[in-house]
N, C-alpha and C positions, 0 to 999 in steps of 0.2 A: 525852314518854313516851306519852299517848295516841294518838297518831298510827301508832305503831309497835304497838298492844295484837293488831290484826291479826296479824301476823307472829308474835308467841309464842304465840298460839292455833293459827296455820297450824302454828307447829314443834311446838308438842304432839299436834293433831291427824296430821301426817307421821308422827312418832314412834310415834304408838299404833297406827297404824292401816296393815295390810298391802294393800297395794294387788296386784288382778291382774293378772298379765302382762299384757292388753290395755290397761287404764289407765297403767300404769308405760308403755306406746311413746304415748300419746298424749300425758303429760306430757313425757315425754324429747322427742317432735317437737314441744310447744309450747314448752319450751327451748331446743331449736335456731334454730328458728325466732326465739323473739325476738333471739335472740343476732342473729345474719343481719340481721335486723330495724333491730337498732342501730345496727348497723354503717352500713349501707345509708343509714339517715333522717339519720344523724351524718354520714356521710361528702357525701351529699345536701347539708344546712343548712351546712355547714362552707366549699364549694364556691361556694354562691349567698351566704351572706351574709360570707365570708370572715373566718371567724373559729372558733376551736372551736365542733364541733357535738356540745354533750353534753346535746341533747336529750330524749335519752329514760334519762339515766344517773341520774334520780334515785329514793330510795328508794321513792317512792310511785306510779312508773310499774307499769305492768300487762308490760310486759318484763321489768324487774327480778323481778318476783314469780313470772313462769311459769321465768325461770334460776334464781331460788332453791330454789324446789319442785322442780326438774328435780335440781337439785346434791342436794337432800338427799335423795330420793328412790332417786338412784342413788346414793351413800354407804350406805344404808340399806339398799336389797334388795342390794349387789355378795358376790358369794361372795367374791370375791378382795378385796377390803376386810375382810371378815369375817373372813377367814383369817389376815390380819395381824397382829390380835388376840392370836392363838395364839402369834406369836414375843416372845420377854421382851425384844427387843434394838430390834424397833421400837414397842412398845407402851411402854416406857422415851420413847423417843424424842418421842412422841406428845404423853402427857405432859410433860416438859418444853418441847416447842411452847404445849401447853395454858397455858403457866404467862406467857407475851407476846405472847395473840393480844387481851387486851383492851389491854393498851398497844398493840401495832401500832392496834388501832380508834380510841384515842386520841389517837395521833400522825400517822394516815394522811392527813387531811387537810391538815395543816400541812407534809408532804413536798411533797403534790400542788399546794399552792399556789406552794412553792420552785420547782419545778417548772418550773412555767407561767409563773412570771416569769425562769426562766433561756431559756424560750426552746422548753421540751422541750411538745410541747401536740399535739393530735392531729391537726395540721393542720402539722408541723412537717416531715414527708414522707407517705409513703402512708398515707392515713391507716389501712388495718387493719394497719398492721406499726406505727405509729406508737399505735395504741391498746394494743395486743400488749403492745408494748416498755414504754408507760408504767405498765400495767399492773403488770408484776414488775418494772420500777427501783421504784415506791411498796410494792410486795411484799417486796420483799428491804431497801429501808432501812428501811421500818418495822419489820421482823423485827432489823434490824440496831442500832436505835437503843433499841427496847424491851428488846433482851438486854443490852444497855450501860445502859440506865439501872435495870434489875432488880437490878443490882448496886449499886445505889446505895441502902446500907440503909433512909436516911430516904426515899426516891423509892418504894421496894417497898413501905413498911409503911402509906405514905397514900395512895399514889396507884396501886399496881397492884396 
């Protein structure tokens, strides 16, 4: 938990505080950029050492934290995100997402390790279509597995 205290101070701080359009394009280009970044150094180590390069994929890299700031940032200022709001049909929708993104968090690493032992890993073809891909297959079974086990009254009432 301490480890992460950063990051709920950074999402409080994002949250409160409106940034001006000049800051919001140097955030957004230090998010792209790391994204690139990862891609690149992973794609790079995965190559020369032959073997997944998910070097820079963890929570306490400085890439990680300039895409996170970048994501919430633009969720935050988007007019067209804002507006969404306003419709009763996906704002419904929304929340009930809300209601298995901490089980997805809870479950996501035990997909991604299924995973990698069946074979699927970012070195398994190109590796940015191969990140891409692994990405939303661990997106969507975690989404898939959390809504299945939400259902499961003693599963909901302890553990999500």
């Amino acid at each position: 938990f301490i480890g992460y205290v950063g990051y709920f101070l950074l999402g409080y701080y994002l949250y409160t505080y409106d940034f001006k359009k000049k800051w919001r394009i140097v955030i957004y280009i230090l998010g792209v950029c790391s994204v690139f970044v990862t891609i690149l150094v992973g794609q790079h180590y995965a190559l020369e050492a032959n073997k997944p390069g998910n070097i820079l994929f963890g929570y306490h890299m400085i890439t990680t934290f300039f895409e996170g700031m970048a994501i919430i940032v633009f969720i935050k200022s988007s007019k067209f995100i804002a507006g969404l709001s306003d419709n009763p049909v996906i704002t419904k929708r929304i929340v009930e997402f809300s209601g298995i993104t901490f089980g997805m968090y809870l479950i996501h690493d035990m997909i991604l390790k299924v995973f990698i032992k069946l074979g699927f890993t970012t070195i398994a073809f190109n590796p940015i279509l191969a990140v891409v891909s692994l990405v939303l297959a661990v997106f969507i079974s975690s989404a898939i597995l959390a809504y299945i086990l939400r259902k499961i009254p003693f599963v909901k009432k302890y553990l999500m």
